[in-house]
PDB file of N, CA, C and O in Angstrom:
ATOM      1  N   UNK A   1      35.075 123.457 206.058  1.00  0.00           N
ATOM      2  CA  UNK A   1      34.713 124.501 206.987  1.00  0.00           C
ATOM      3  C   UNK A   1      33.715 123.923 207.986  1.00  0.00           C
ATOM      4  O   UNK A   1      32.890 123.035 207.769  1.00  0.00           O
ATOM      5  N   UNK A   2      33.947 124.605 209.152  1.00  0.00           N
ATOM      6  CA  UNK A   2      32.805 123.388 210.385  1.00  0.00           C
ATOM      7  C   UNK A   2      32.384 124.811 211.082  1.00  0.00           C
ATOM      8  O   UNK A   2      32.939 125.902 210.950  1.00  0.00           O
ATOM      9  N   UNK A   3      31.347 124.500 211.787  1.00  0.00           N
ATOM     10  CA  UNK A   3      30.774 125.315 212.778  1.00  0.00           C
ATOM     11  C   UNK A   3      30.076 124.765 213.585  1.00  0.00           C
ATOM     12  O   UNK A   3      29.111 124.201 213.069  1.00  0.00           O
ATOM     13  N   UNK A   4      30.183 124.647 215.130  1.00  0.00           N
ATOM     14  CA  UNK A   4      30.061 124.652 216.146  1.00  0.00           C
ATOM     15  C   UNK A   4      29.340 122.740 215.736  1.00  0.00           C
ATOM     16  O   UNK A   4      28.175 122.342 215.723  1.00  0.00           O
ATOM     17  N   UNK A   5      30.607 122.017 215.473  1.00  0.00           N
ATOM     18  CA  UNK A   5      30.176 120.490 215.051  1.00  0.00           C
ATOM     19  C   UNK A   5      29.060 120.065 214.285  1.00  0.00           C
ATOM     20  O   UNK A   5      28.326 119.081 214.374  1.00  0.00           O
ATOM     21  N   UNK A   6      29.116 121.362 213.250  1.00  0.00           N
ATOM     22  CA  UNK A   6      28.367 121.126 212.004  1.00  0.00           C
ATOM     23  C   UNK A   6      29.357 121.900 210.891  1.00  0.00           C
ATOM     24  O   UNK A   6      29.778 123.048 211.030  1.00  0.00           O
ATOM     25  N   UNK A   7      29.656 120.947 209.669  1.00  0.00           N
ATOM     26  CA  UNK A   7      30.624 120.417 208.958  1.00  0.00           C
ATOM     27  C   UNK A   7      29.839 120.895 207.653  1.00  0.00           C
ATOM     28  O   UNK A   7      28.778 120.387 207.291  1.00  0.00           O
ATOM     29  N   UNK A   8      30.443 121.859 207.041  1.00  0.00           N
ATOM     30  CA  UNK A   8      29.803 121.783 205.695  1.00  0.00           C
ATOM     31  C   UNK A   8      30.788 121.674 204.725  1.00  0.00           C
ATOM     32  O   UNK A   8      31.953 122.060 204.815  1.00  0.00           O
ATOM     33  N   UNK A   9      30.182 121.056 203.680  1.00  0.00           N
ATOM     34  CA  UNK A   9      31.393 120.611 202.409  1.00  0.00           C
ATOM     35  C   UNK A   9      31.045 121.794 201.530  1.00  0.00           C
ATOM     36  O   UNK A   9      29.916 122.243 201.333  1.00  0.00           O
ATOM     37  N   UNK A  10      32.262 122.256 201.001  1.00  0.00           N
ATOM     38  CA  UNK A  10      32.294 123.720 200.385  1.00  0.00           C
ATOM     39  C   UNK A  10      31.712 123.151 198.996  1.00  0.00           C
ATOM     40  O   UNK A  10      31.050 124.010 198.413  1.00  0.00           O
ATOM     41  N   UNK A  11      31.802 121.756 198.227  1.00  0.00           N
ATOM     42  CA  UNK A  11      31.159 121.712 197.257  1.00  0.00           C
ATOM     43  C   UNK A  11      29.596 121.486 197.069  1.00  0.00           C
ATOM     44  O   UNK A  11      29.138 121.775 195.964  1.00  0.00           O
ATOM     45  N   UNK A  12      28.825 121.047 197.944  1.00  0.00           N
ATOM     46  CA  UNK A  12      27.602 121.132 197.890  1.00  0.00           C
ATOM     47  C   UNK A  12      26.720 121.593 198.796  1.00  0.00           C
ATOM     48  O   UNK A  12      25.491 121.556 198.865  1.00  0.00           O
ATOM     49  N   UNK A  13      27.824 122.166 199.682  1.00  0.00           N
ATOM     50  CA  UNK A  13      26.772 122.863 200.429  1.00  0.00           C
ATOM     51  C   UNK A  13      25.365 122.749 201.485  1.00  0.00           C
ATOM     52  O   UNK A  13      24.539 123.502 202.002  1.00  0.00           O
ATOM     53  N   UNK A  14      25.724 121.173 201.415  1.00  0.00           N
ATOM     54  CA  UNK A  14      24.922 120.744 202.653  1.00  0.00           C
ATOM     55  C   UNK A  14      25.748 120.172 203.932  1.00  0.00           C
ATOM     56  O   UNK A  14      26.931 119.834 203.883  1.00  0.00           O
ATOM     57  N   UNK A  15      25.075 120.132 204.866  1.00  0.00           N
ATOM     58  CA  UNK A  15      25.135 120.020 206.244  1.00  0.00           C
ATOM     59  C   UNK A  15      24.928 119.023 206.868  1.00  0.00           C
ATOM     60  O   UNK A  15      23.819 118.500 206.983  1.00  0.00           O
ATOM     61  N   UNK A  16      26.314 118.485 207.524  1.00  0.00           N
ATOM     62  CA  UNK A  16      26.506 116.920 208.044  1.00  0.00           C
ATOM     63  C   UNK A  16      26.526 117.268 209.333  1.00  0.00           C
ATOM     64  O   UNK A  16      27.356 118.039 209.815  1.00  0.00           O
ATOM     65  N   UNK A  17      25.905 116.893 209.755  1.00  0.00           N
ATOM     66  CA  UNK A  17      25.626 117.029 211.869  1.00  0.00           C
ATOM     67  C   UNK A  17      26.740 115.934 212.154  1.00  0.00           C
ATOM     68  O   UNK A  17      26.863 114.774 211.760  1.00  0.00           O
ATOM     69  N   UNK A  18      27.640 116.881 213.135  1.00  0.00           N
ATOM     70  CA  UNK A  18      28.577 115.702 213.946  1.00  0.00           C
ATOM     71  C   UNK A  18      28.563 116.077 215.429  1.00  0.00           C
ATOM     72  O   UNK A  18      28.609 117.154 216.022  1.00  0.00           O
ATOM     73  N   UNK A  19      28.493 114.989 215.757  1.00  0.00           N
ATOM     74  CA  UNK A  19      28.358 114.875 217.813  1.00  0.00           C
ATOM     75  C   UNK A  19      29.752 114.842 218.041  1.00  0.00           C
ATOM     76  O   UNK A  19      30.126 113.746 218.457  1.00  0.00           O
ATOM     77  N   UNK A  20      30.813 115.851 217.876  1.00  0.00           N
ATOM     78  CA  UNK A  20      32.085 115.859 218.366  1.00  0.00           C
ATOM     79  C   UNK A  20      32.209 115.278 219.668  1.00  0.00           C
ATOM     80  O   UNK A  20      33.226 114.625 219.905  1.00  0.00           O
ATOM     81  N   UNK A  21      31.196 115.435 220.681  1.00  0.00           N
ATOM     82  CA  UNK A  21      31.863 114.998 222.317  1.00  0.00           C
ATOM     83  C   UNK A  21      31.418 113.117 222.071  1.00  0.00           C
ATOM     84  O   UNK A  21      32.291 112.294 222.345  1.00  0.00           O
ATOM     85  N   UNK A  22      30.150 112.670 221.597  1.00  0.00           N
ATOM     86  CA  UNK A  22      29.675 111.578 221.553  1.00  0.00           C
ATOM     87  C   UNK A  22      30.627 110.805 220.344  1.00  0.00           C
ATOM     88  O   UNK A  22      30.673 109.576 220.309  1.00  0.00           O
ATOM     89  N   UNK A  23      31.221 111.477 219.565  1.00  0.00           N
ATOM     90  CA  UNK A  23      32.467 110.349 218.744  1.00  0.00           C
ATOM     91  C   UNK A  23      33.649 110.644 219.514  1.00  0.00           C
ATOM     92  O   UNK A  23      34.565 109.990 219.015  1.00  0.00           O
ATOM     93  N   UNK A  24      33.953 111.140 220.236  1.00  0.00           N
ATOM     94  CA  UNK A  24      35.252 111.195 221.360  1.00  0.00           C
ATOM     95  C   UNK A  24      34.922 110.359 222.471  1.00  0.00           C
ATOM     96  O   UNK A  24      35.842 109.735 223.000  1.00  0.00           O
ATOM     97  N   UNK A  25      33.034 110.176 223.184  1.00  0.00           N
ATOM     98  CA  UNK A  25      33.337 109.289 224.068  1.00  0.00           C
ATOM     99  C   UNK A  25      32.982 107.598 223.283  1.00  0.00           C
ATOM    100  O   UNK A  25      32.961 106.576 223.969  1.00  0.00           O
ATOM    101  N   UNK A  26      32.785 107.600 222.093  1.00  0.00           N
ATOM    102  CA  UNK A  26      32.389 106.728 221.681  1.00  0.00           C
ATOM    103  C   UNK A  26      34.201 105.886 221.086  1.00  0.00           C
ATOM    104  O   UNK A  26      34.363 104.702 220.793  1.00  0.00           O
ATOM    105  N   UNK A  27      35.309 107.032 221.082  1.00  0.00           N
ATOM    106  CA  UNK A  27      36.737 106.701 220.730  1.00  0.00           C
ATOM    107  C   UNK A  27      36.867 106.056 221.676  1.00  0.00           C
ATOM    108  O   UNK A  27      37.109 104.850 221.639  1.00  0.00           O
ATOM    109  N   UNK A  28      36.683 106.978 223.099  1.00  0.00           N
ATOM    110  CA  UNK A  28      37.626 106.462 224.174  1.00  0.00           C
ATOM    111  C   UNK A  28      36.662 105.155 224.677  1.00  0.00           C
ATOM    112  O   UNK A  28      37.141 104.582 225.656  1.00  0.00           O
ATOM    113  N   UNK A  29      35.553 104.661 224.239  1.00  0.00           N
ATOM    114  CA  UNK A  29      34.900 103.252 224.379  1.00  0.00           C
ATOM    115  C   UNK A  29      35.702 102.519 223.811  1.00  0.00           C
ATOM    116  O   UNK A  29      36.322 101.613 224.369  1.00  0.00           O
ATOM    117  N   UNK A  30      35.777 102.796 222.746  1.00  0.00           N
ATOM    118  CA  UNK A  30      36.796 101.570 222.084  1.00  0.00           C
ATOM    119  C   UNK A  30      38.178 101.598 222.643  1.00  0.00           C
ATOM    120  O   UNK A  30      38.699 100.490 222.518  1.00  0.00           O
ATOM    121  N   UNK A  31      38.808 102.307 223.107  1.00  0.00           N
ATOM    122  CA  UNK A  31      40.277 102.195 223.126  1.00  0.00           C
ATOM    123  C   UNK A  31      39.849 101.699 224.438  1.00  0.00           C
ATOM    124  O   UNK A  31      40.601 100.727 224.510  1.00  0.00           O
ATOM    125  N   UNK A  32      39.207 101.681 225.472  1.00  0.00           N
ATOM    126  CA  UNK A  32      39.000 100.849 226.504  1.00  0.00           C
ATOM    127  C   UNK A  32      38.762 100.013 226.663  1.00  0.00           C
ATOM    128  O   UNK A  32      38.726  99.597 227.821  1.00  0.00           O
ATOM    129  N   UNK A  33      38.350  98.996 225.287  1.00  0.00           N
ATOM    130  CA  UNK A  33      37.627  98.049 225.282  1.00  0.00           C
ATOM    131  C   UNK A  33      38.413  97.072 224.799  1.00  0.00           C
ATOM    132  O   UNK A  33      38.572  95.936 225.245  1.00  0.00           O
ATOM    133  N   UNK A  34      39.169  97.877 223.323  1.00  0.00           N
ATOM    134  CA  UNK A  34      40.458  97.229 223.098  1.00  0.00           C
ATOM    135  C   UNK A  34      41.646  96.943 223.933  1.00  0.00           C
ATOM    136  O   UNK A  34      42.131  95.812 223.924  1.00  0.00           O
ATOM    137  N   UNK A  35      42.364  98.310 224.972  1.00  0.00           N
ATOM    138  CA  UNK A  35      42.747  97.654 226.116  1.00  0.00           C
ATOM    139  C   UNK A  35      42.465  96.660 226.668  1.00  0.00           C
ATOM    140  O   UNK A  35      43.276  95.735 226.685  1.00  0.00           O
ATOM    141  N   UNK A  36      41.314  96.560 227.245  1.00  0.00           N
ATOM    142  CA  UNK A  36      40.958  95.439 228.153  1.00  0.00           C
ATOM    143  C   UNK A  36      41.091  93.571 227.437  1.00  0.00           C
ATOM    144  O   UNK A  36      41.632  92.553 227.870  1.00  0.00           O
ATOM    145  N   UNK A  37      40.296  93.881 226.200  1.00  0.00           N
ATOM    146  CA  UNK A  37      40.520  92.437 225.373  1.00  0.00           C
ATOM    147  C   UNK A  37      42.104  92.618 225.487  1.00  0.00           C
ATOM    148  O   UNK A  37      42.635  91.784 226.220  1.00  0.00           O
ATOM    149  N   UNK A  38      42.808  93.395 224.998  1.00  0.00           N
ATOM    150  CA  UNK A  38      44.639  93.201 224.612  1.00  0.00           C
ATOM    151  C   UNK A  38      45.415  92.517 226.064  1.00  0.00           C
ATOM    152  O   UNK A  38      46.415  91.816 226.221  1.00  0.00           O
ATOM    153  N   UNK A  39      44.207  93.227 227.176  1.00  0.00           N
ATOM    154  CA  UNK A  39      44.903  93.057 228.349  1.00  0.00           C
ATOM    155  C   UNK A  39      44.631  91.277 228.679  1.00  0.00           C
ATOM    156  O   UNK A  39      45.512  90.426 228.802  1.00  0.00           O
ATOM    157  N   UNK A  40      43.393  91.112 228.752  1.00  0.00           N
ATOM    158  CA  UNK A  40      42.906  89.827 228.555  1.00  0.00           C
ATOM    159  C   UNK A  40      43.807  88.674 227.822  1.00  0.00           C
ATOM    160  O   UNK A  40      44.222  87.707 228.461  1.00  0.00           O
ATOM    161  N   UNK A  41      44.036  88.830 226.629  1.00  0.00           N
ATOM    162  CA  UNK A  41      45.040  88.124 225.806  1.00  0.00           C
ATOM    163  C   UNK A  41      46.202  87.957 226.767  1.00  0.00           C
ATOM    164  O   UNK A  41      46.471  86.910 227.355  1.00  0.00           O
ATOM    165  N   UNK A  42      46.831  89.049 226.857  1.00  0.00           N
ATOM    166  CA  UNK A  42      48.001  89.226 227.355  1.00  0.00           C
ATOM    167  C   UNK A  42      48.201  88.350 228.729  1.00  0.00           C
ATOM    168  O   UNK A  42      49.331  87.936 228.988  1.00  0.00           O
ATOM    169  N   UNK A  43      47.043  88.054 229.656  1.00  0.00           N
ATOM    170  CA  UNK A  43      46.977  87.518 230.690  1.00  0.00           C
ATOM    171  C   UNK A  43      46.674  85.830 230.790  1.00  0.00           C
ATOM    172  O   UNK A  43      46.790  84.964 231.657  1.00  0.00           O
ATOM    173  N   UNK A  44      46.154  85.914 229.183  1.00  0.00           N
ATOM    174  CA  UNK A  44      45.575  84.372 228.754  1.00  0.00           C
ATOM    175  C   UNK A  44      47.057  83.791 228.447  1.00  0.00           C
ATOM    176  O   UNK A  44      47.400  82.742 228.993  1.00  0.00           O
ATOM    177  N   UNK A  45      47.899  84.448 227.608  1.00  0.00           N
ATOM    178  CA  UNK A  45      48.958  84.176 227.196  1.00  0.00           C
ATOM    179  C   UNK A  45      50.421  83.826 228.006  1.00  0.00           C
ATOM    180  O   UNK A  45      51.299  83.060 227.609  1.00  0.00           O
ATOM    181  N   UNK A  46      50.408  84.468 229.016  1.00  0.00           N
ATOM    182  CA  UNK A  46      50.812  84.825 230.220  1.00  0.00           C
ATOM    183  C   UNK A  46      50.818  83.128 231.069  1.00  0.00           C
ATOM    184  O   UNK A  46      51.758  82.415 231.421  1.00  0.00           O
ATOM    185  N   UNK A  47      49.586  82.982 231.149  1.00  0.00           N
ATOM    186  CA  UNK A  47      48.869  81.877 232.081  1.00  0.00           C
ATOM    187  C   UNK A  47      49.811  80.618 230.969  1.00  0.00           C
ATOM    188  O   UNK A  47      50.630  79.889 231.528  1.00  0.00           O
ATOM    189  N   UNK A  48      49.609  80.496 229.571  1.00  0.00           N
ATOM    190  CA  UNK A  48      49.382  79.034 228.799  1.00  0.00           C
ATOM    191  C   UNK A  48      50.874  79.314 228.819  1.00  0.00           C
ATOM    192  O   UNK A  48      51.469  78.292 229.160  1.00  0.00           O
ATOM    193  N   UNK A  49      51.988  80.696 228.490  1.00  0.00           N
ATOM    194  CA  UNK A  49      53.523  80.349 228.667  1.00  0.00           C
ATOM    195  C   UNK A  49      53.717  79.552 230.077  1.00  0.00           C
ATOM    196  O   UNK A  49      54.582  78.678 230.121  1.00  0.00           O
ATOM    197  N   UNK A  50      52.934  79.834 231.223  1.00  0.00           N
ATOM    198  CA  UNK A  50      53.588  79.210 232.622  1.00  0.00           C
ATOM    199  C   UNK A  50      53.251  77.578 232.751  1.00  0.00           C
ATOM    200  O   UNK A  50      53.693  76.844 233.634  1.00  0.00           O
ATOM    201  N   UNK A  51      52.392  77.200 231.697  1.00  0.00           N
ATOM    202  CA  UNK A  51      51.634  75.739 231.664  1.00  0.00           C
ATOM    203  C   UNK A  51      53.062  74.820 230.655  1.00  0.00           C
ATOM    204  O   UNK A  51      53.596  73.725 230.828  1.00  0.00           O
ATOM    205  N   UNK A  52      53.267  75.916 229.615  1.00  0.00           N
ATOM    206  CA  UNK A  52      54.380  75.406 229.145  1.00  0.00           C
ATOM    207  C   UNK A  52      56.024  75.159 229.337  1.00  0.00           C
ATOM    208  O   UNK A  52      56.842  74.330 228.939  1.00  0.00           O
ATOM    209  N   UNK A  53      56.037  76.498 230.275  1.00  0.00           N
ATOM    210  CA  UNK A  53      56.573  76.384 230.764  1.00  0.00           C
ATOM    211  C   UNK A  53      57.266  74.727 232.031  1.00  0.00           C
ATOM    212  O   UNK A  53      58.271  74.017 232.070  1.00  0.00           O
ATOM    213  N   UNK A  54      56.194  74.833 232.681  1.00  0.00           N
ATOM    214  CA  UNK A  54      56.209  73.503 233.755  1.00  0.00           C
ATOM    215  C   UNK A  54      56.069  72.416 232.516  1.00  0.00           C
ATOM    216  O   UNK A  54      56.720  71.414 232.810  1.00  0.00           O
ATOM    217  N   UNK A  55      55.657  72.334 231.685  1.00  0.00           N
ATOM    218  CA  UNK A  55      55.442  71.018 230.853  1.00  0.00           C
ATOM    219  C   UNK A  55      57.013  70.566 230.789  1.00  0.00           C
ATOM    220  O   UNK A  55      57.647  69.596 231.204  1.00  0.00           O
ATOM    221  N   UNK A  56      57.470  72.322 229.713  1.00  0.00           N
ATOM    222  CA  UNK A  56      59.262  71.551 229.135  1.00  0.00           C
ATOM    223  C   UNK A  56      60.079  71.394 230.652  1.00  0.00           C
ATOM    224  O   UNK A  56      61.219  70.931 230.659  1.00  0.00           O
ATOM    225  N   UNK A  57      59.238  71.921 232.252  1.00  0.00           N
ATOM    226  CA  UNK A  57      60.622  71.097 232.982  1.00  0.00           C
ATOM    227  C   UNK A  57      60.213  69.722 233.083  1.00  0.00           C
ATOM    228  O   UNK A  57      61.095  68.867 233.011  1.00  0.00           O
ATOM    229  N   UNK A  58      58.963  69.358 233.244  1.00  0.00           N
ATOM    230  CA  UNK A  58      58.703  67.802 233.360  1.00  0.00           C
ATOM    231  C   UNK A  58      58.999  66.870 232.518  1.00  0.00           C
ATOM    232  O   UNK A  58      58.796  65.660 232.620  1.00  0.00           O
ATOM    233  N   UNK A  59      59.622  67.623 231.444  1.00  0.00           N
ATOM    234  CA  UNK A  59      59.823  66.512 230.340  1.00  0.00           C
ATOM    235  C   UNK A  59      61.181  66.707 230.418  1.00  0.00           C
ATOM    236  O   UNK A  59      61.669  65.677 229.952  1.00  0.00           O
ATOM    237  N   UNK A  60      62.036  67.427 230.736  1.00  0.00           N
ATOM    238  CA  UNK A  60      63.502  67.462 230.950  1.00  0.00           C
ATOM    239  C   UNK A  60      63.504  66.483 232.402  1.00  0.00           C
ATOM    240  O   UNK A  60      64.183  65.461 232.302  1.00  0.00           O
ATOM    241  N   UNK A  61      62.916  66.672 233.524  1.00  0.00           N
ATOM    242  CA  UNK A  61      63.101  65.883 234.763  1.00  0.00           C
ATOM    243  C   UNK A  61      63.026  64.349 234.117  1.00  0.00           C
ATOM    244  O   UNK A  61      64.004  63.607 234.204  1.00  0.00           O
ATOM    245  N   UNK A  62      61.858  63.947 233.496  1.00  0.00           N
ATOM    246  CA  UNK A  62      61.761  62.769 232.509  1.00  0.00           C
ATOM    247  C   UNK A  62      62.536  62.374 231.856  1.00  0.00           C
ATOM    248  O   UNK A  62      62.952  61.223 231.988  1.00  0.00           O
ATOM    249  N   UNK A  63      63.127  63.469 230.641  1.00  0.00           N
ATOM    250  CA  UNK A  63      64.486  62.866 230.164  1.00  0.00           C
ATOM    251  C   UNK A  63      65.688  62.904 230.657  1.00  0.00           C
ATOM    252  O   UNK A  63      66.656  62.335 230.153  1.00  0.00           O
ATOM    253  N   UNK A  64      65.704  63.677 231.826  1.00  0.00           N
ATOM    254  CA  UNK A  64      67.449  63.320 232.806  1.00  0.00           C
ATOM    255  C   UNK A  64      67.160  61.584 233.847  1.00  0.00           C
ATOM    256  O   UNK A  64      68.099  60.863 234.184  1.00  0.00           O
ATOM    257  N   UNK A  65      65.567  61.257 234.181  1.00  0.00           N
ATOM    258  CA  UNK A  65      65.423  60.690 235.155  1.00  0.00           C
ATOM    259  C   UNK A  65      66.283  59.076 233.719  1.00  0.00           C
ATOM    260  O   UNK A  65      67.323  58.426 233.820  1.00  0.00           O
ATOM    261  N   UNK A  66      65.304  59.064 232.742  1.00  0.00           N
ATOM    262  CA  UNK A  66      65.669  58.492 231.800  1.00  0.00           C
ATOM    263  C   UNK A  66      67.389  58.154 231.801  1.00  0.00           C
ATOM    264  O   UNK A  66      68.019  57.333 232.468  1.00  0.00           O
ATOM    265  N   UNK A  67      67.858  59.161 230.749  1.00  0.00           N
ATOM    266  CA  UNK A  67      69.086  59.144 230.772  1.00  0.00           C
ATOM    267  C   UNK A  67      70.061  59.002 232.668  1.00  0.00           C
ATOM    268  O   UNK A  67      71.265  58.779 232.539  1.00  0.00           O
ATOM    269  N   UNK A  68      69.792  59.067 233.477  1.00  0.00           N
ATOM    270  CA  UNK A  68      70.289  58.674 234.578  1.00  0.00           C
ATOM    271  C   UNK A  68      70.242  57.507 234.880  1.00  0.00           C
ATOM    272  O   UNK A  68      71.203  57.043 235.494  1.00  0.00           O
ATOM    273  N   UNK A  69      69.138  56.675 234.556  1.00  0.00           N
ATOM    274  CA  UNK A  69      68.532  55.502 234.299  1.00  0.00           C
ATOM    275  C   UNK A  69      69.672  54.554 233.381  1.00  0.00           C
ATOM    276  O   UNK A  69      70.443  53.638 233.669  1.00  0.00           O
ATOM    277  N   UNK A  70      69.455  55.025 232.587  1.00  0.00           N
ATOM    278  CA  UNK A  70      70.626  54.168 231.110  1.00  0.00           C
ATOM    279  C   UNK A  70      72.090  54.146 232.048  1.00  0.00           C
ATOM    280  O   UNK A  70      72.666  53.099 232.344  1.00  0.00           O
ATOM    281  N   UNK A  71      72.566  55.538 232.449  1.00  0.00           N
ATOM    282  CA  UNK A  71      73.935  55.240 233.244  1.00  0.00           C
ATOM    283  C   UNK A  71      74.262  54.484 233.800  1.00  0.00           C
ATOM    284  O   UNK A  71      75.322  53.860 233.738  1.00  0.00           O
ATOM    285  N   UNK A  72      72.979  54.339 234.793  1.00  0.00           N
ATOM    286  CA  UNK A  72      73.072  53.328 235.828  1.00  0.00           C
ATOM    287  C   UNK A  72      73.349  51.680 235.200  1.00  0.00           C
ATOM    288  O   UNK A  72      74.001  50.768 235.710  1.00  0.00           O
ATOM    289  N   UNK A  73      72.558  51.716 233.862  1.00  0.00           N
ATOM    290  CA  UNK A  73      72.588  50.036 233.561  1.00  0.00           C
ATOM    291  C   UNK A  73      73.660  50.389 233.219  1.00  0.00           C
ATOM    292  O   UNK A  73      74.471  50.289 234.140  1.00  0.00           O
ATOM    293  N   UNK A  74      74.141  50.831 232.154  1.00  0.00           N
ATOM    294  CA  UNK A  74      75.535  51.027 232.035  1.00  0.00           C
ATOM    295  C   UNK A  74      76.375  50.910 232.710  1.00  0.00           C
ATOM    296  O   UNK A  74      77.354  50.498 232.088  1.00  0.00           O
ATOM    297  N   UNK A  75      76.613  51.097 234.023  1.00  0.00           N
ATOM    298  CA  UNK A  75      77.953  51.187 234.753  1.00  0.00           C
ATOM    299  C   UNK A  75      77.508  49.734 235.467  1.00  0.00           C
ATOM    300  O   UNK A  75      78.394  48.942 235.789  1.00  0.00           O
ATOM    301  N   UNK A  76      76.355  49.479 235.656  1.00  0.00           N
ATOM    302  CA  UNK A  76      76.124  48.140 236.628  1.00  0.00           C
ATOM    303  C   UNK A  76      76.501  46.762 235.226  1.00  0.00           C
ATOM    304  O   UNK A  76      76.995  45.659 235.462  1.00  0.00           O
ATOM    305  N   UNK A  77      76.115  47.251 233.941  1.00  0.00           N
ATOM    306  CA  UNK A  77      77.217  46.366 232.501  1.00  0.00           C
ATOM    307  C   UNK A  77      78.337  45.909 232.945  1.00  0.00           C
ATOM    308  O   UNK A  77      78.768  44.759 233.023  1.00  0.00           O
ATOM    309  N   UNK A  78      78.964  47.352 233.355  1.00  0.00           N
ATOM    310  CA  UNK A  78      80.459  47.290 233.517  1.00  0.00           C
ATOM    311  C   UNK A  78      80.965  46.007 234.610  1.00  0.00           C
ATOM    312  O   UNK A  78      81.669  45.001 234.523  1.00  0.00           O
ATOM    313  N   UNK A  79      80.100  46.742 235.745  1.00  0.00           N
ATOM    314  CA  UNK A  79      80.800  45.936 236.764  1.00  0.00           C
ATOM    315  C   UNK A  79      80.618  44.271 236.669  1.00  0.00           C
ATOM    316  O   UNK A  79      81.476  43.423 236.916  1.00  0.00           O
ATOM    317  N   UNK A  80      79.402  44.091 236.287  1.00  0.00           N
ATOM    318  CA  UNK A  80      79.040  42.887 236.022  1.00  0.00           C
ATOM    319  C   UNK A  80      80.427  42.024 235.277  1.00  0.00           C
ATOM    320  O   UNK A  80      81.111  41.028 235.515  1.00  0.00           O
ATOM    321  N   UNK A  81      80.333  43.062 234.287  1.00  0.00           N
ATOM    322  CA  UNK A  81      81.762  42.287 233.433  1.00  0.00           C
ATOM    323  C   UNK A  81      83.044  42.412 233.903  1.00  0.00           C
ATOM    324  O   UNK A  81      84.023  41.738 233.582  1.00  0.00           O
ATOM    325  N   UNK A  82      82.984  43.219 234.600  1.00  0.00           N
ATOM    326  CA  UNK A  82      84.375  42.987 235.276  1.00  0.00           C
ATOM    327  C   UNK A  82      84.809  41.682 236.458  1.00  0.00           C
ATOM    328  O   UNK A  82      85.818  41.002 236.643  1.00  0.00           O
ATOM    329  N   UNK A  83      83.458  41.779 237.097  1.00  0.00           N
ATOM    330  CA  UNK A  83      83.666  40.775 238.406  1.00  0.00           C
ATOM    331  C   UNK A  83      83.501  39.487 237.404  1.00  0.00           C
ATOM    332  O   UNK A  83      84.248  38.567 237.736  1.00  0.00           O
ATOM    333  N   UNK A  84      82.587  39.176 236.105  1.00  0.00           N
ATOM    334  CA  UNK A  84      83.044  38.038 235.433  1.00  0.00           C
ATOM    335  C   UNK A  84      84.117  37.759 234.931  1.00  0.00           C
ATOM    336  O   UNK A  84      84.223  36.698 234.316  1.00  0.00           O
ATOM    337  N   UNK A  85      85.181  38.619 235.056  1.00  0.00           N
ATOM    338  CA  UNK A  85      86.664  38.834 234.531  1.00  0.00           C
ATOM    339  C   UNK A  85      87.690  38.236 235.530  1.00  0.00           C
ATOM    340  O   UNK A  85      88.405  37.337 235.086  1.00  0.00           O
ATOM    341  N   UNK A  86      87.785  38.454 236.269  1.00  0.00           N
ATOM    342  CA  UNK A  86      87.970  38.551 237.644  1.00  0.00           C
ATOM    343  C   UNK A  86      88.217  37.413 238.054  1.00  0.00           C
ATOM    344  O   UNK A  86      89.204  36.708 238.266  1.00  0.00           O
ATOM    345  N   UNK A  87      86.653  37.339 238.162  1.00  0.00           N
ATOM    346  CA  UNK A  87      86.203  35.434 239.115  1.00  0.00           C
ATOM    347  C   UNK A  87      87.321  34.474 237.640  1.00  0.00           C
ATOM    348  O   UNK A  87      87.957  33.439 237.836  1.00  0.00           O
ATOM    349  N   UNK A  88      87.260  35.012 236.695  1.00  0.00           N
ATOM    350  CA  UNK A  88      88.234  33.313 236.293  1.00  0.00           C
ATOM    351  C   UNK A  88      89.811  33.591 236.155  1.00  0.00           C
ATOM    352  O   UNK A  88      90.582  32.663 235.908  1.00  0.00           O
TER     353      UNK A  88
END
């Protein structure tokens, strides 16, 4: 049973003072606060996917420059051995 944000317990009969408006603005502190850190994260997280992002293309540009690389000896193998084929 409560009255006017004073709360009494029917078994003993004493009287717990509650600041109904000051634990509502003291809720909506926290849920603002937690927003903001969640938002924070969210923006930290945000930032380190786009870092990783650019990392895995530089390491794909790296491993195509690579593997484009090998082709090249490869096909310049070829020709090599062919024009030694050739010439005799």
């Amino acid at each position: 049973m409560s009255f006017n944000g004073i709360r009494l317990l029917p078994d003993y009969g004493c009287k717990i003072e509650i600041d109904v408006v000051q634990l509502l603005k003291e809720n909506e502190f926290l849920k603002d606060e937690l927003y903001n850190r969640a938002y924070k994260d969210i923006e930290r997280q945000e930032i380190e996917i786009e870092t990783l992002k650019d990392k895995c293309v530089d390491l794909m540009l790296e491993n195509a420059d690579y593997v484009w690389e090998e082709m090249a000896r490869e096909t310049a193998k070829k020709r090599a051995n062919t024009r030694k084929w050739k010439s005799k």
